[in-house]
Every structure is written in C-alpha cells, then in structure tokens.
N, C-alpha and C positions, 0 to 999 in steps of 0.2 A: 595604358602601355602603348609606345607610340611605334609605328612600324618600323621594321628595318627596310634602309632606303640605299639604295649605291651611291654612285657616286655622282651619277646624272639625278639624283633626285626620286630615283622611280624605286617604287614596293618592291622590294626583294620577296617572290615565291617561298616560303616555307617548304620543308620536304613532308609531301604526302600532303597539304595545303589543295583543296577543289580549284580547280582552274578560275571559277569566276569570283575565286573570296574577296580579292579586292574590292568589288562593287559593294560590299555590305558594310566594310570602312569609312565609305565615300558619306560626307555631309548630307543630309536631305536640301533638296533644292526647292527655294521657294516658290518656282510653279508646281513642283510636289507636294508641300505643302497643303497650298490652294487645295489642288485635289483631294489630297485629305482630307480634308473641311468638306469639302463639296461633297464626296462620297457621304460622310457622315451627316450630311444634312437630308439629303436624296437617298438615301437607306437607311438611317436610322441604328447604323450599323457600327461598333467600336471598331474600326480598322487598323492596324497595326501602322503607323508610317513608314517602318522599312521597309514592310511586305511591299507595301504599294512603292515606292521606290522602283525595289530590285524587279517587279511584275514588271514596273513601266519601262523600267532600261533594258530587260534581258527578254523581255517578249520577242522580238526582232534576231537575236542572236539564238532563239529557243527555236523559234519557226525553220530554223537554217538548219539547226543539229541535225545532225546519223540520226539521232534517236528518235525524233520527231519524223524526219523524212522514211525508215524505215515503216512506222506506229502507222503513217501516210499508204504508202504502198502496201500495209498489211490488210491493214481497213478494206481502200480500195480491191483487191483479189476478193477477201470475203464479200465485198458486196458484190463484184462481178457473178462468184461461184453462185451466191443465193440469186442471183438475178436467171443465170443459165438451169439452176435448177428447179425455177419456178415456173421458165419456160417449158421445161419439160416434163415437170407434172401438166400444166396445161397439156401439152401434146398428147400425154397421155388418157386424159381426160376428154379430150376432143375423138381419141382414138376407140375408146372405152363406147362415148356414146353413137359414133357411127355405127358402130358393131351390133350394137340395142338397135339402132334404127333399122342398121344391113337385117335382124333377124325379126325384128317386131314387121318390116313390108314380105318377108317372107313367108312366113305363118302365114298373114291376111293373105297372098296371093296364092300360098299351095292348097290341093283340094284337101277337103274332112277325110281323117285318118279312117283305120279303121273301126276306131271305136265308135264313133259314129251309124257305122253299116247297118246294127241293127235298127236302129231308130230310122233310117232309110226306110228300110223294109214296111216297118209297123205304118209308114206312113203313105206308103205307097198306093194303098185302098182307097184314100182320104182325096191321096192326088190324081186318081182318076176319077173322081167326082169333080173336083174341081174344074179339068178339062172338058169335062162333058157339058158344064154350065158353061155362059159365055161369058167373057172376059172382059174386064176394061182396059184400057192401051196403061202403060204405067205411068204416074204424071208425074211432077215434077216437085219437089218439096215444097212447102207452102215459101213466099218470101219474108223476108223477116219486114215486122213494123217498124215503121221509122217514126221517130218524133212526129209532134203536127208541129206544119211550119210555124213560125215567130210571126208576127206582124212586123210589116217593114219599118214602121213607126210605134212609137205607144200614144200620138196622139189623137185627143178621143175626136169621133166623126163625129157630126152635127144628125141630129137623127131626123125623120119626115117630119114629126111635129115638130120639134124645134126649131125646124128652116121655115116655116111658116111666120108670114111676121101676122102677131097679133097685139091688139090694143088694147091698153090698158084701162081700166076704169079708174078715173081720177075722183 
C-alpha cells in the first residue's frame, strides 16, 4: 500500500498516525545494512533491520525529547536526594560515635562510684601495709621489641679462615 503524498510529494500524516511513523516506511540504507551484518557477526545476534534502522536515525531525536530530558532531570534529583542523604546518615554516624567517645573519656576520667566504697574499705588494711614497706618509683611500660635489623646486603662475608690464602697440594 503506497502512502498518501500531497502535492509536493511529501507523506501525508494519518489521523491519530505517531509522529515519527514515517521513518519506519523509509528504505533501509545500505550503510544500515552493513550494520546489520556487522551487529550480526560481533553478537551473534538475529537483529531485526528496521529496529536497527529507526535506533540509528531516531537515537539523536530520542536524546532531545520532553520525555527523555524530563526521565534526565528525574534521575538526576534522585540521585542528588540519595547523595544528600547519605551525607547525612554519615553525619549522623560521625555524631553517634563522638558521643561514645564524649562518654567512654568520661567514665575513665570520673572517680569509682559508689559501689566501689565497699571494696575501698576492705582494702584499706592491705593499703596500709603497703605504705609502711618501701616503695619503688613507678616505671615506665616496658618498650615494645622491634625487628632485628636486616643486613645491609645479603652478600656473604669472607670468613677468617677463608681469607687466608692456603696451598694446595698438587
């Protein structure tokens, strides 16, 4: 069925007809073609030749669309929102463990509660003996071992016997 064409020659729209129906009328063009083949060789894949066609001509015209440019801006917010709100889990996160750290240096720095007192008491007998003996100054943690050094080289020394020249019995 062949299209209806005016008078200049050009596709008369259909009523209710997608704006871009024309392009799926259109001839395949022999660098389309190619492609086809190509695609089908390098995938392995039965491709349709109009699909790849109308992909190739309407990609350029797709990219431009409302619909593509809105799908664009929608993405982008979501990814902004997930971005802002992972920042602020971290903050809250970073918030959460200063507050551990603010209460864990406080504990270690406040004195033994009460429930401590008695065990004070019970030992206070113990700590007046101790006083009475004499004390050592309090020293200082041991230092930690370090590796033993490396040799500056791995080649081997000549030893006292060896550097002696001795003769051989022939």
């Amino acid at each position: 069925m062949a299209a209806k064409t005016d008078q200049a020659g050009r596709r008369v729209k259909k009523a209710g007809e997608p704006p871009l129906a024309r392009y799926a009328e259109k001839d395949i063009t022999p660098v389309m073609s190619d492609y086809v083949e190509w695609l089908k060789e390098q995938t392995g894949y039965e491709v349709d030749p109009l699909s790849v066609q109308l992909s190739g001509v309407l990609r350029g015209t797709f990219q431009k669309s409302d619909f593509n440019q809105k799908r664009i801006a929608d993405r982008k917010a979501a990814a902004e929102a997930e971005a802002e709100a992972k920042a602020q889990r971290a903050a809250e996160r970073a918030e959460r463990r200063a507050a551990r750290e603010a209460d864990a240096s406080e504990k270690a720095a406040a004195p033994k509660s009460a429930k401590s007192a008695p065990q004070k008491a019970a030992a206070k007998p113990a700590a007046a003996a101790k006083k009475a003996a004499p004390t050592k100054p309090a020293s200082k943690a041991p230092a930690k071992r370090s590796a033993p050094a490396k040799p500056a080289t791995t080649r081997r020394r000549p030893t006292a016997a060896s550097s002696k020249e001795t003769e051989a019995d022939f």
